[in-house]
C-alpha positions as CSV (number, residue, x, y, z in Angstrom):
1,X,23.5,91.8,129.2
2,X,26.8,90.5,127.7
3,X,27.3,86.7,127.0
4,X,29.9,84.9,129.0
5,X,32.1,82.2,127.7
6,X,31.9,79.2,130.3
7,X,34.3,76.6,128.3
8,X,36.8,77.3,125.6
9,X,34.7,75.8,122.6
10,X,32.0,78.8,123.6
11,X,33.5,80.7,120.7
12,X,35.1,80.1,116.9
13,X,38.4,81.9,119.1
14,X,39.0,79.1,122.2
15,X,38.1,76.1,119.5
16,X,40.7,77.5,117.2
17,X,43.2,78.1,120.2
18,X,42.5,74.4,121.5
19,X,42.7,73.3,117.8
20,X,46.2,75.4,118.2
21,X,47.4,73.7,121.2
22,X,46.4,69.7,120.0
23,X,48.2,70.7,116.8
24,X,51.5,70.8,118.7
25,X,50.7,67.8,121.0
26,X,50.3,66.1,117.9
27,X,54.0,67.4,116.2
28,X,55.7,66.3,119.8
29,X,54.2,63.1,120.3
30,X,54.4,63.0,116.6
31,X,58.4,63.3,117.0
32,X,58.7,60.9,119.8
33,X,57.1,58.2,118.3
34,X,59.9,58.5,115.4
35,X,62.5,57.8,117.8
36,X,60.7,55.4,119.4
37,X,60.2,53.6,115.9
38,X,64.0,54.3,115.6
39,X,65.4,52.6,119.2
40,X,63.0,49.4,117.8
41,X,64.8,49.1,114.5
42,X,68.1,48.9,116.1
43,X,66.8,47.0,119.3
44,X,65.5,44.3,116.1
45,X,61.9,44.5,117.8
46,X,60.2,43.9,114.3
47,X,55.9,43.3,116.2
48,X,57.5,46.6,118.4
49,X,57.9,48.4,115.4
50,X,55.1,47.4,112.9
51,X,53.0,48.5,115.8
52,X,54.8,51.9,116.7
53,X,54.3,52.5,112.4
54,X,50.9,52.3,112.9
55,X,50.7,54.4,115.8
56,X,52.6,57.0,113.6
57,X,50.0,56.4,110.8
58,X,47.3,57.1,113.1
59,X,48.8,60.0,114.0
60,X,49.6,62.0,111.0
61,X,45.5,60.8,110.4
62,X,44.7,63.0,113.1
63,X,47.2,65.6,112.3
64,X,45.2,66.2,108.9
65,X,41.8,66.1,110.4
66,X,43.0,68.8,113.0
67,X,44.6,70.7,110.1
68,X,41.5,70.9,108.1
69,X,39.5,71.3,111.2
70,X,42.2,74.4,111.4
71,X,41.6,75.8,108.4
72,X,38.1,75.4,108.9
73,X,37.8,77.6,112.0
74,X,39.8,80.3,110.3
75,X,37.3,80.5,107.3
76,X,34.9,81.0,110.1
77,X,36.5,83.3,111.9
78,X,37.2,85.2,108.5
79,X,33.6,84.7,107.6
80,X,32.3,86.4,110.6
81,X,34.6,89.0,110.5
82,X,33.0,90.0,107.5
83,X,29.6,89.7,108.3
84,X,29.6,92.0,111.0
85,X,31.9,94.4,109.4
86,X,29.1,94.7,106.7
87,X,26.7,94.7,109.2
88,X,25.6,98.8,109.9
89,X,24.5,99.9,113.1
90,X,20.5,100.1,114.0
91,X,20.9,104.5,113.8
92,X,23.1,104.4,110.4
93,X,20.0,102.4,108.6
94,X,17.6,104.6,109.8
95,X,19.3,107.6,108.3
96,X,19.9,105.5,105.0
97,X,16.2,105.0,105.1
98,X,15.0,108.4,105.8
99,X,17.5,110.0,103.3
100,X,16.2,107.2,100.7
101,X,12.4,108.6,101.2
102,X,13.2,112.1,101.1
């Protein structure tokens, strides 16, 4: 019986995808909150901007932690990769065995 995915975050793949897709929700809110800091500095809205600054801050917070949180995923991915790569199949051990007692 094979093992169905019910929500994204079922495997390393749909986290790192989601991961993928806040990443550039991030960078485009990321870029309007620039201009918005921009229009306020002209506009001469100083409490506007101080608090459109810290939204940005906030923002490029998050943007690390989902970049590690990236990076992360992809070691695991890398990691598993690996593992099961390594891993031999049930029949190719039993012939390493019987060879070895032979």
């Amino acid at each position: 019986m094979s093992y169905r995915n019910e929500t994204p975050f079922d495997s390393i793949e749909g986290s790192y995808e989601y991961i993928e897709l806040l990443s550039e929700a991030l960078a485009e809110t990321r870029r309007d909150i620039e201009a918005e800091i921009a229009l306020s500095e002209i506009d001469g809205a100083e409490r506007r901007t101080k608090a459109l600054q810290l939204v940005a801050y906030n923002l490029m917070k998050l943007t690390t932690h989902v970049t590690t949180s990236r990076r992360i995923l992809n070691d695991l991915r890398s990691l598993r990769r690996l593992l099961l790569s390594e891993r031999r199949p049930e029949g190719n051990v039993a012939r390493v065995r019987t060879a070895g007692q032979v």
